[in-house]
MITI-855006 format. One record per residue (C-alpha): x, y, z; residue number from 1; chain. Coordinates in steps of 0.02 Angstrom, whole numbers. Layout:
N
      c1      c2      c3    k  c
       X       Y       Z  NUM  A
...
END
This chain:
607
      c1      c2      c3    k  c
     860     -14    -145    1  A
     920     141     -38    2  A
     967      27      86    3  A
    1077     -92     -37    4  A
    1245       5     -78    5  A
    1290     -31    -238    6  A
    1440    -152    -235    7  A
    1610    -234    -350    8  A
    1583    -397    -423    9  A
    1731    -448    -319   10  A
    1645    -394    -167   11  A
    1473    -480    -173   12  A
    1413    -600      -5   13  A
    1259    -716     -24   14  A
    1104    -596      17   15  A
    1012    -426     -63   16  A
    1153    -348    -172   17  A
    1159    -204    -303   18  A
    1281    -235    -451   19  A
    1350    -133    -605   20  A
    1451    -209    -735   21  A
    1442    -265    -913   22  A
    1379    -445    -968   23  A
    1512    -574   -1015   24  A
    1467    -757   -1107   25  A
    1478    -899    -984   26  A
    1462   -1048   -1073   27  A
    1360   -1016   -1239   28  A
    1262    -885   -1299   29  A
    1111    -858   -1412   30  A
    1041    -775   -1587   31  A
     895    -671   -1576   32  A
     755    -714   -1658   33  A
     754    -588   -1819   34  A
     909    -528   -1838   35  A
    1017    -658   -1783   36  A
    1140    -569   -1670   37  A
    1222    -656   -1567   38  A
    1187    -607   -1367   39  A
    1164    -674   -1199   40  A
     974    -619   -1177   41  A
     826    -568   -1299   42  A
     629    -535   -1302   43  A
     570    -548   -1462   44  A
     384    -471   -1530   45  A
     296    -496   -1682   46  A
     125    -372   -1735   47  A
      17    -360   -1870   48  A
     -50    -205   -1917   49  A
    -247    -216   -1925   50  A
    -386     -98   -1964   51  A
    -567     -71   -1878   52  A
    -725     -31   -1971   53  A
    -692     172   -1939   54  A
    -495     163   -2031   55  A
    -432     171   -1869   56  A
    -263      61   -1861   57  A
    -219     -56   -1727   58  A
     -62    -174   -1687   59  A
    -116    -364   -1610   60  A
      15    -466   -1570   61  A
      64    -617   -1664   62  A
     188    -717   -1564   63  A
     300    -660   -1446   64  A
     439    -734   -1308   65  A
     596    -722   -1235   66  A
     769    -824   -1217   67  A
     908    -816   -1078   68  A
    1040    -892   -1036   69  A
    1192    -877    -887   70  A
    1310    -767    -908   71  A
    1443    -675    -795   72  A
    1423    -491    -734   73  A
    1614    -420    -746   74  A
    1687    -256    -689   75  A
    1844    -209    -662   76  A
    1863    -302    -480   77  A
    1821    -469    -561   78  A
    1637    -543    -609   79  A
    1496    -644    -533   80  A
    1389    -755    -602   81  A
    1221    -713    -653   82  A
    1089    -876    -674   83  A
     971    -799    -798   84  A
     907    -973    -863   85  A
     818    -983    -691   86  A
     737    -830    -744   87  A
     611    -747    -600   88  A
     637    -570    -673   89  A
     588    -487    -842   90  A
     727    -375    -926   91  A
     695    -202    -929   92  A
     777    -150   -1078   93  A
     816     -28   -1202   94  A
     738     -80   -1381   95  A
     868    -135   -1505   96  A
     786    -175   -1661   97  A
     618    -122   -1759   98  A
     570    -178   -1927   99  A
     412    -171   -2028  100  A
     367    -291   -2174  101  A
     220    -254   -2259  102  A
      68    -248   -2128  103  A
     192    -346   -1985  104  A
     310    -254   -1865  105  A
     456    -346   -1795  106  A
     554    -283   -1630  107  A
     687    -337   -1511  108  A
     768    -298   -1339  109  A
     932    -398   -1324  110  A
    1084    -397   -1200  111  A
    1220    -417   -1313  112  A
    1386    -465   -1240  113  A
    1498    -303   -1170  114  A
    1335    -215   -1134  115  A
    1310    -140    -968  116  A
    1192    -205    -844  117  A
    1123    -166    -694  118  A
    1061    -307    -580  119  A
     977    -294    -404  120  A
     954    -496    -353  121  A
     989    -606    -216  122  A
    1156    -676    -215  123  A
    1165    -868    -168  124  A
    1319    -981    -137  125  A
    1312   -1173    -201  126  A
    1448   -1295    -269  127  A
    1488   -1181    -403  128  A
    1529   -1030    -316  129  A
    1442    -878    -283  130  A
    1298    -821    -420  131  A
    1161    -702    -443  132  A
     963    -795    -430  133  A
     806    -687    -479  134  A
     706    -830    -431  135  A
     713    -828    -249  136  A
     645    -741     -95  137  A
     705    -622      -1  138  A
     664    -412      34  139  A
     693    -371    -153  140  A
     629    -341    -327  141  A
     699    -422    -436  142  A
     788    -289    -581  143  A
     891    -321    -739  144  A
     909    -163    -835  145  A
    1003     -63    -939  146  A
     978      93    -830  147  A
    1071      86    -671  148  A
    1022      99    -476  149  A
     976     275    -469  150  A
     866     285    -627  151  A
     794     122    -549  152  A
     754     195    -397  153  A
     666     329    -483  154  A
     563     227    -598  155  A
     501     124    -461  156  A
     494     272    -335  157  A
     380     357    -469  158  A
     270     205    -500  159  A
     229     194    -313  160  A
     193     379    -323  161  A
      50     365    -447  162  A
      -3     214    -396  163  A
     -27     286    -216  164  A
    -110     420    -272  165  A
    -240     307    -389  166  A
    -298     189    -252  167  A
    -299     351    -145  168  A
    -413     431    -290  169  A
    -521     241    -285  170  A
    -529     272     -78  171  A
    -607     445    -104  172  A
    -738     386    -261  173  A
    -793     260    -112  174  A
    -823     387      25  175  A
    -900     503    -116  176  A
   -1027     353    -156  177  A
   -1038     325      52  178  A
   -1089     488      86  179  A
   -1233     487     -78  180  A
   -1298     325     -11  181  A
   -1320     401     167  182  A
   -1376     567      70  183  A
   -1267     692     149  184  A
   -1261     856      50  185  A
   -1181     990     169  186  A
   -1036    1008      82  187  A
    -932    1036     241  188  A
    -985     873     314  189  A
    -932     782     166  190  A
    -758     878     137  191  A
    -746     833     349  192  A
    -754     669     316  193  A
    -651     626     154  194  A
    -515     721     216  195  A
    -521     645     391  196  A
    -514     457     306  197  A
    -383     507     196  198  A
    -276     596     320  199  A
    -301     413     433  200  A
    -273     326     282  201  A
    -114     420     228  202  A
     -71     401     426  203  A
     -94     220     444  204  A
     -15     199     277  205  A
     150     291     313  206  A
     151     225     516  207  A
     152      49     434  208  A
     276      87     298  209  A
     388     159     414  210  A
     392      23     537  211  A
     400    -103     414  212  A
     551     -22     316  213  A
     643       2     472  214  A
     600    -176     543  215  A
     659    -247     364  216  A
     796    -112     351  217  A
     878    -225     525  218  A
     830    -383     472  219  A
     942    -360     312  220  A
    1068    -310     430  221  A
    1070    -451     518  222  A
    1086    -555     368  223  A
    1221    -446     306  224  A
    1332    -461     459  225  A
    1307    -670     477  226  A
    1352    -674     295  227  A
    1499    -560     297  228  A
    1571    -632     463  229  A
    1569    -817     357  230  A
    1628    -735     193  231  A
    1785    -659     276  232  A
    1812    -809     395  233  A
    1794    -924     266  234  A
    1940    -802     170  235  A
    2063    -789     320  236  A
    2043    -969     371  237  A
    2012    -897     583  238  A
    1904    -804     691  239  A
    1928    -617     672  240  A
    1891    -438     728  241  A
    1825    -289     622  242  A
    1957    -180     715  243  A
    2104    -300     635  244  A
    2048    -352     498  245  A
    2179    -229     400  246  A
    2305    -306     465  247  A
    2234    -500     459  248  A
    2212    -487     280  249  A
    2388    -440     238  250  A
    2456    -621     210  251  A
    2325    -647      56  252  A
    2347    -622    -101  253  A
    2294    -470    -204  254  A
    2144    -515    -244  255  A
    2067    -616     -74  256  A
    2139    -451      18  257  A
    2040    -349    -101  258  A
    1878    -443     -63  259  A
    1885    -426     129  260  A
    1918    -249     117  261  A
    1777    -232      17  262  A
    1657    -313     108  263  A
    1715    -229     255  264  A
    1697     -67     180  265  A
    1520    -123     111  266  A
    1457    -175     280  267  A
    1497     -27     336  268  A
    1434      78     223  269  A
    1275     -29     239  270  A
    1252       6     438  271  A
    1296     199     399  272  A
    1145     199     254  273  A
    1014     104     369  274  A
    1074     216     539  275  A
    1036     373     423  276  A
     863     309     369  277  A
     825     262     572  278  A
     893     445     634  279  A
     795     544     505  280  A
     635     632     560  281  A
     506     567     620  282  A
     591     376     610  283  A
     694     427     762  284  A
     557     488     866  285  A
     449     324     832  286  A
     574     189     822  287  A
     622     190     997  288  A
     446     153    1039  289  A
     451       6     921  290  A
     608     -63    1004  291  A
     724      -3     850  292  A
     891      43     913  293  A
    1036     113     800  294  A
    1125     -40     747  295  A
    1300     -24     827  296  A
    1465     -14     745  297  A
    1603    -155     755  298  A
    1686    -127     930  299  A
    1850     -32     886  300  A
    1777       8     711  301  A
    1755     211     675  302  A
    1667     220     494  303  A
    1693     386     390  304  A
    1542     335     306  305  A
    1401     460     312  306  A
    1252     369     266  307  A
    1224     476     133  308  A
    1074     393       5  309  A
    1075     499    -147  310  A
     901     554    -193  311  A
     824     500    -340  312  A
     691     608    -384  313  A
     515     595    -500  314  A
     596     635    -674  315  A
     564     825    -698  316  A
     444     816    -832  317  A
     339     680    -757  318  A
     316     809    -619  319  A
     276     967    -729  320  A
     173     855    -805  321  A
      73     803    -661  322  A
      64     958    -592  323  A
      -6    1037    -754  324  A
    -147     913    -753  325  A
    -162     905    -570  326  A
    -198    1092    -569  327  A
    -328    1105    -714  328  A
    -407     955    -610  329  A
    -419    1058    -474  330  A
    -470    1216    -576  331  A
    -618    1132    -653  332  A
    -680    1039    -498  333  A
    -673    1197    -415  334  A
    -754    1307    -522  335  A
    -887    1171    -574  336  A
    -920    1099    -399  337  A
    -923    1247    -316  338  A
   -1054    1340    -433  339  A
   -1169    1165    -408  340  A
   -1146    1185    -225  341  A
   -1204    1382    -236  342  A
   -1351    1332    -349  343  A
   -1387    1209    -184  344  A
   -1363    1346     -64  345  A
   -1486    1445    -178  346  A
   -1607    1325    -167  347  A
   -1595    1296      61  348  A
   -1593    1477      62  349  A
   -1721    1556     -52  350  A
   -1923    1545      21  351  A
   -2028    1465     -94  352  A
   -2154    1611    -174  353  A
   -2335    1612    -202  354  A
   -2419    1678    -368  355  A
   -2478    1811    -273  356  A
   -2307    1865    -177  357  A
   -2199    1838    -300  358  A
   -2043    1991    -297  359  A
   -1940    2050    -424  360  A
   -1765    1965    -431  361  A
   -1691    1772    -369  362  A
   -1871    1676    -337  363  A
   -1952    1504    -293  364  A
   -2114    1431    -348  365  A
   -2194    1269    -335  366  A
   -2356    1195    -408  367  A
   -2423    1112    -567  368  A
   -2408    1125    -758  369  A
   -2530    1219    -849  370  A
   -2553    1258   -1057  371  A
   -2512    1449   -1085  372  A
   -2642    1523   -1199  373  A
   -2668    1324   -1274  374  A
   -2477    1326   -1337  375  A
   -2409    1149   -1314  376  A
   -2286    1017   -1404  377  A
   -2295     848   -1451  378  A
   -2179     719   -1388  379  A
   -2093     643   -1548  380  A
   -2097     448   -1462  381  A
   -2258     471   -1341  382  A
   -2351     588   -1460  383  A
   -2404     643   -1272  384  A
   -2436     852   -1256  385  A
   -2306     949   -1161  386  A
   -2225    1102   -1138  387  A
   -2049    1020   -1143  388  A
   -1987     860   -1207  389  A
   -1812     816   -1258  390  A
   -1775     678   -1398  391  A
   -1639     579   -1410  392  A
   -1564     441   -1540  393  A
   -1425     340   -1512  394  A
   -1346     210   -1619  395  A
   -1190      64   -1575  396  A
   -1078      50   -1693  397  A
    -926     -80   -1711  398  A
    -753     -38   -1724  399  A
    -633    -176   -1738  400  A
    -686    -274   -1590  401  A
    -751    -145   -1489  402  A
    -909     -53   -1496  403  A
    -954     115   -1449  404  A
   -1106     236   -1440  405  A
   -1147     378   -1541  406  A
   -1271     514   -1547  407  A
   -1372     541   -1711  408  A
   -1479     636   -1620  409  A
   -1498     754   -1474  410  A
   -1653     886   -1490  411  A
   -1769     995   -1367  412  A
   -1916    1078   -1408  413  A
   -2026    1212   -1257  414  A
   -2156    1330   -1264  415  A
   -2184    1427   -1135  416  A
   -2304    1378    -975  417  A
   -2398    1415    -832  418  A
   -2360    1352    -644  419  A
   -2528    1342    -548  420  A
   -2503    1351    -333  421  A
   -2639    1402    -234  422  A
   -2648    1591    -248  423  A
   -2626    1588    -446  424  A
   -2518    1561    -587  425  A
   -2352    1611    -644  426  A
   -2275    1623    -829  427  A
   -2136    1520    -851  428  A
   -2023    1563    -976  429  A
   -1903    1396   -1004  430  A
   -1758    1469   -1123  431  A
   -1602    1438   -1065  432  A
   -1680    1338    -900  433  A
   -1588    1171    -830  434  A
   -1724    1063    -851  435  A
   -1767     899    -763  436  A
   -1877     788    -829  437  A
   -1915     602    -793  438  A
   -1862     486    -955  439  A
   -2040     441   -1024  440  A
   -1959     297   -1134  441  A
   -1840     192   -1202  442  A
   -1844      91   -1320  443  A
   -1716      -3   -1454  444  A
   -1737     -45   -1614  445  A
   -1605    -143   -1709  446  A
   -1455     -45   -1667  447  A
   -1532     121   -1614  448  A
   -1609     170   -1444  449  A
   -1736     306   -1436  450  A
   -1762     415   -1272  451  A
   -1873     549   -1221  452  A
   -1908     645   -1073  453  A
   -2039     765   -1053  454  A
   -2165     892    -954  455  A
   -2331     848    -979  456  A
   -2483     934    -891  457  A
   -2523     949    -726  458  A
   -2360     896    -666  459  A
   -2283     950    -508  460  A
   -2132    1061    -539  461  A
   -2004    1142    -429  462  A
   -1929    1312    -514  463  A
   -1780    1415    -462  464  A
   -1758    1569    -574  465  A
   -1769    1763    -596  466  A
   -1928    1843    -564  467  A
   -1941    1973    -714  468  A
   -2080    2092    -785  469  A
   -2173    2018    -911  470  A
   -2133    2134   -1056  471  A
   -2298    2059   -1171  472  A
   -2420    2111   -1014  473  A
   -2327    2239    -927  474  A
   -2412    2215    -740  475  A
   -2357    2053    -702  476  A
   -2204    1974    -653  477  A
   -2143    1796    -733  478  A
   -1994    1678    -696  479  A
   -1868    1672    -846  480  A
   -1660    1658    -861  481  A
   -1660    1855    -824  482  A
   -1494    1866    -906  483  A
   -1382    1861    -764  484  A
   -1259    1750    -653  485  A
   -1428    1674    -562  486  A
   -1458    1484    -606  487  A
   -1634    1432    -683  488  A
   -1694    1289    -639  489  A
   -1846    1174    -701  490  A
   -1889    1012    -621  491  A
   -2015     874    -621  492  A
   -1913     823    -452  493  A
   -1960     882    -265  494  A
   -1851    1028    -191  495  A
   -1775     900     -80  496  A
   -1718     812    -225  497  A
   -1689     935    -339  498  A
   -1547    1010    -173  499  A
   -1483     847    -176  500  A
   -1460     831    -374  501  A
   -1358     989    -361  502  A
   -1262     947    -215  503  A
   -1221     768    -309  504  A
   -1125     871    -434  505  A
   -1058     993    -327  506  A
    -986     871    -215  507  A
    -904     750    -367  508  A
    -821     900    -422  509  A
    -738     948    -267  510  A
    -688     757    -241  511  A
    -597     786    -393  512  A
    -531     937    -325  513  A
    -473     857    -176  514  A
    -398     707    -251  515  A
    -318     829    -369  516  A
    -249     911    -213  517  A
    -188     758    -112  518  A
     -99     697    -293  519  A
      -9     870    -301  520  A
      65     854    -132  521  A
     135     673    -168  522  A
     205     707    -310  523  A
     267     859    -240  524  A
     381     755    -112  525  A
     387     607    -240  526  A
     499     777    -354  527  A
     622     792    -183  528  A
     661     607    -234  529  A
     668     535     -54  530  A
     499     432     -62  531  A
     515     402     129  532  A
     360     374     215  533  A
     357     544     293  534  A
     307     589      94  535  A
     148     502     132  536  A
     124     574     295  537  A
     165     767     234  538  A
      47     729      58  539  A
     -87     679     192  540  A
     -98     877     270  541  A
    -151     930      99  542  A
    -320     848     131  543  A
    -347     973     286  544  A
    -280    1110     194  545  A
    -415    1095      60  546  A
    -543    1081     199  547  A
    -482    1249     280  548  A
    -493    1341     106  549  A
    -660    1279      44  550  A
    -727    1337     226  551  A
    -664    1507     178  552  A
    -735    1510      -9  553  A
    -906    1443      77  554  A
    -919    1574     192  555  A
    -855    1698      92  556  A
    -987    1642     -51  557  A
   -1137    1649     100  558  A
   -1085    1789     152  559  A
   -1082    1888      -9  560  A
   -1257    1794     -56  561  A
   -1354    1855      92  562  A
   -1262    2024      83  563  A
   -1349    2039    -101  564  A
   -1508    1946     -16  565  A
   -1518    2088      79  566  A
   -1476    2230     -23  567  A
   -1618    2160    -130  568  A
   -1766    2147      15  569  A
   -1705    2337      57  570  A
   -1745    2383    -120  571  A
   -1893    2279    -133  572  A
   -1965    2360      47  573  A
   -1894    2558     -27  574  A
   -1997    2522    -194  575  A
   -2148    2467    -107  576  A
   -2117    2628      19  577  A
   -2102    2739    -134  578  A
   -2279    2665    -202  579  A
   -2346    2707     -39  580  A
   -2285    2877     -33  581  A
   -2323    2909    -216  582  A
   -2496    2887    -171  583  A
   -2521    2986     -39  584  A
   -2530    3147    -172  585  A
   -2676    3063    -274  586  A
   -2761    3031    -104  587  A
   -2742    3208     -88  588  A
   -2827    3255    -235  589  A
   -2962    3137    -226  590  A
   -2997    3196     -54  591  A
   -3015    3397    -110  592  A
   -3111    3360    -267  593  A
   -3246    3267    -167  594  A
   -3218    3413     -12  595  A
   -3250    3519    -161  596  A
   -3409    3421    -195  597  A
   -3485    3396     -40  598  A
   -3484    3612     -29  599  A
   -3550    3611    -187  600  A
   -3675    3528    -136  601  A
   -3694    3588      36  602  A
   -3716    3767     -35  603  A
   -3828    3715    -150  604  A
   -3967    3647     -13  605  A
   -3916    3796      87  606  A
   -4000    3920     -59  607  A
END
């Protein structure tokens, strides 16, 4: 549409064209449906207002359809015909007329005669002279609107935008789900290799958009200048030349002389508007390598035309909006990916502790269930003894013709445990732990399903928590939440797949993040309203750029966690040095008091 300047009615040539004007009855015209108006051009709906099993309230449509016929698109240069009973295009109007009866809603989009209309369609000569077809092909979309060319542009600019951005947001879901299947967890490896596909993709894209517009761009062209060389021969009745034509034209009448001039100035303005679009970065860089040369001027011709294509830009609040949501995307997937990915990093980088080693502070144990003291729970479903179970109850419902889920039921239930290795056993305190459990059962009946997952004994568990004194005995340690920023984990689930769990999460929250990214930077460009391919190719860095800044946050966050790691050994080895030299006094003393004894008795064997 950039490419199509937006021309008189007087002016128009068979091929792409761009036209303004307001509608004018041809031959007949029409009544709409429910009010009876008369008008060129109307869509008519009928609803009925229905409502589901919850009171919520629905329209369904009843009947609906849509009547045209031909009428003439005039302006002030004269007025073309526009062949709307071939239909090929869809109105896009504004709404004229609501009314609700009872439970039915009635509406209406007309074009009433003397309304303005926009048109973008491919104009075709026959017998009957020169008219406007929706119905045939050719490098267009077919538009007939109320708005005009630039709001057009924008609309469609914007769709392309956010449709972009979804299938870009699809293309990322699919490498997410690649990289699970091959079970890659480094989050650096993953964030390599989204960002390199959609910097290839965005590439590729844009490369192929760019040629293609360009290599459309002079095909148009060269439709343009066959049918404006016929048009104006056809007007002056001889050959002619660009440079002349002024002149040549003087011995028509008003209006013929009007037309050539027009066209003229049209053409040219056409070659100045697709010269722009080839000289623009990077276009002129890569279209000589295409074989795209500026398409010349007329010989003799010098055009004041600038090629200036008036940017129509991503309506203002479609971009706050985007951005707003974009940004708490990115916010959330951030924040929630990145703390799953730390809890992985925990679990690679924390040594897995035996009863008997266990240290005060982030720990790692491994080993089997065991009853604490003969404290256990009953599974409500299994009735099997545990130390955890969670029960859950969900019922389908029907709403209208849908049917959703809910929860009557959600409940967990713990005591606390012991975790038998090799070298002993540890308390396990499970408030406030993540816990893992493998569902036990499921099972429906009527519309309900019941689930339960549990811990039963002698299971194998992997825990990640706090190693803490045990305030009940006093001179042991035990793994609880330890009321800090340190995750607690419980899981029936290897470490390996416990790491992997985490790094699941992690990584489908910084997809998010990313695709959150990559849709700012589109619509970003999509705001400066040139939706040129370079767009694409400019959104594309912002995959990199994430890349860059989540290798800073994940060295930053390793850093700071084997800082602490550290800090925390230092402490451990200073309190165990302290122990060592606190009992170095008591030694001491133990040593004199039997000294003591031994002359005790030495002096007494002596007398």
């Amino acid at each position: 549409m950039e490419r199509v300047p937006n021309v008189s009615a007087n002016h128009v040539i068979p091929g792409e064209v761009s036209v303004h004007g307001r509608a004018i009855k041809a031959t007949k015209s029409l009544k709409s449906r429910y009010t009876k108006i008369p008008c060129l051009y109307h869509r008519y709906l009928k609803e009925r207002e229905e409502k589901d099993s919850d009171g919520d309230t629905r329209w369904v449509t009843v009947e609906s359809g849509s009547e045209g016929t031909d009428f003439f698109l005039g302006d002030e240069t004269g007025k073309v015909l526009v062949k709307l009973s071939r239909k090929g295009v869809r109105p896009d109007l504004y709404r004229d007329h609501r009314e609700r009866q009872g439970r039915y809603r009635y509406s209406e989009w007309r074009i009433e005669e003397r309304e303005r209309v926009y048109a973008f369609a491919m104009a075709k000569e026959d017998a009957e002279g020169l008219s406007l077809r929706f119905d045939l092909p050719g490098s267009f979309t077919p538009i007939l609107s109320n708005d005009g060319a630039l709001e057009n542009r924008s609309d469609y600019g914007t769709k392309a935008v956010l449709f972009s951005a979804l299938s870009l947001s699809l293309f990322c879901f699919a490498c997410l789900s690649f990289c699970f299947l091959c079970r890659i967890h480094r989050v650096l490896v993953f964030l390599s290799i989204v960002s390199f596909l959609v910097f290839s993709v965005l590439l590729y894209f844009s490369m192929n958009l760019m040629r293609s517009d360009l290599v459309d761009g002079f095909e148009r062209m060269s439709r343009l200048e066959r049918s404006a060389n016929v048009q104006v021969e056809k007007l002056l009745g001889k050959s002619f030349d660009w440079a002349t034509v002024s002149e040549s034209s003087r011995s028509l009448a008003q209006t013929e002389r009007d037309r050539v001039m027009g066209i003229r100035d049209d053409y040219l303005e056409s070659i100045a508007r697709t010269n722009s679009i080839r000289n623009r970065f990077p276009e002129m860089i890569l279209a000589p390598l295409w074989g795209i040369d500026s398409w010349p001027m007329p010989n003799g011709v010098t055009s004041e035309e600038q090629g200036i294509i008036q940017k129509t830009p991503v309506k203002a609040w479609v971009v706050a909006v985007s951005l707003f949501l974009a940004a708490i995307v990115i916010a959330l997937g951030v924040y929630f990916g990145f703390r799953r990915i730390k809890i992985k990093r925990y679990i690679e980088n924390i040594p897995t502790s035996l009863a008997s080693g266990l240290a005060y502070g982030p720990a790692e144990i491994k080993g089997s269930v065991k009853f604490s003291e003969g404290a256990f729970v009953k599974g409500p479903e299994t009735r099997v003894k545990c130390v955890y179970f969670r029960h859950k109850i969900t019922e389908k419902r029907r709403s209208g013709k849908s049917t959703k889920t809910v929860v009557i039921k959600d409940e967990t239930k713990y005591v606390n445990f012991l975790c038998e290795d090799r070298e002993g056993k540890t308390l396990i305190d499970p408030k406030g732990a993540e816990v893992s459990a493998e569902l036990k059962i499921r099972r429906k009946k009527g519309r309900r399903t019941y689930y339960e997952w549990h811990l039963p004994k002698d299971v194998e568990l992997y825990v990640l928590g706090s190693a803490v004194v045990d305030e009940k005995a006093g001179d042991r340690l035990m793994l609880s939440d330890g009321n800090d920023d340190f995750p607690f984990l419980i899981s029936d689930e290897s470490e390996t797949e416990t790491m992997l769990r985490q790094s699941r999460k992690g990584l489908k929250g910084i997809g998010y993040a990313q695709n959150a990214t990559v849709f700012s930077g589109m619509i970003i460009f999509g705001g400066l309203g040139s939706f040129a391919a370079t767009d694409f190719l400019m959104a594309a860095s912002f995959a990199p750029l994430f890349l860059a800044l989540s290798m800073v946050a994940l060295m930053y966050n390793d850093l700071v966690f084997l800082l602490n790691r550290t800090k925390r050994a230092w402490a451990n080895i200073e309190v165990s040095l302290k122990k060592r030299a606190d009992l170095l006094p008591n030694l001491e003393k133990v040593v004199r008091t039997y000294l003591s004894h031994e002359k005790g008795v030495l002096d007494s064997l002596a007398e």
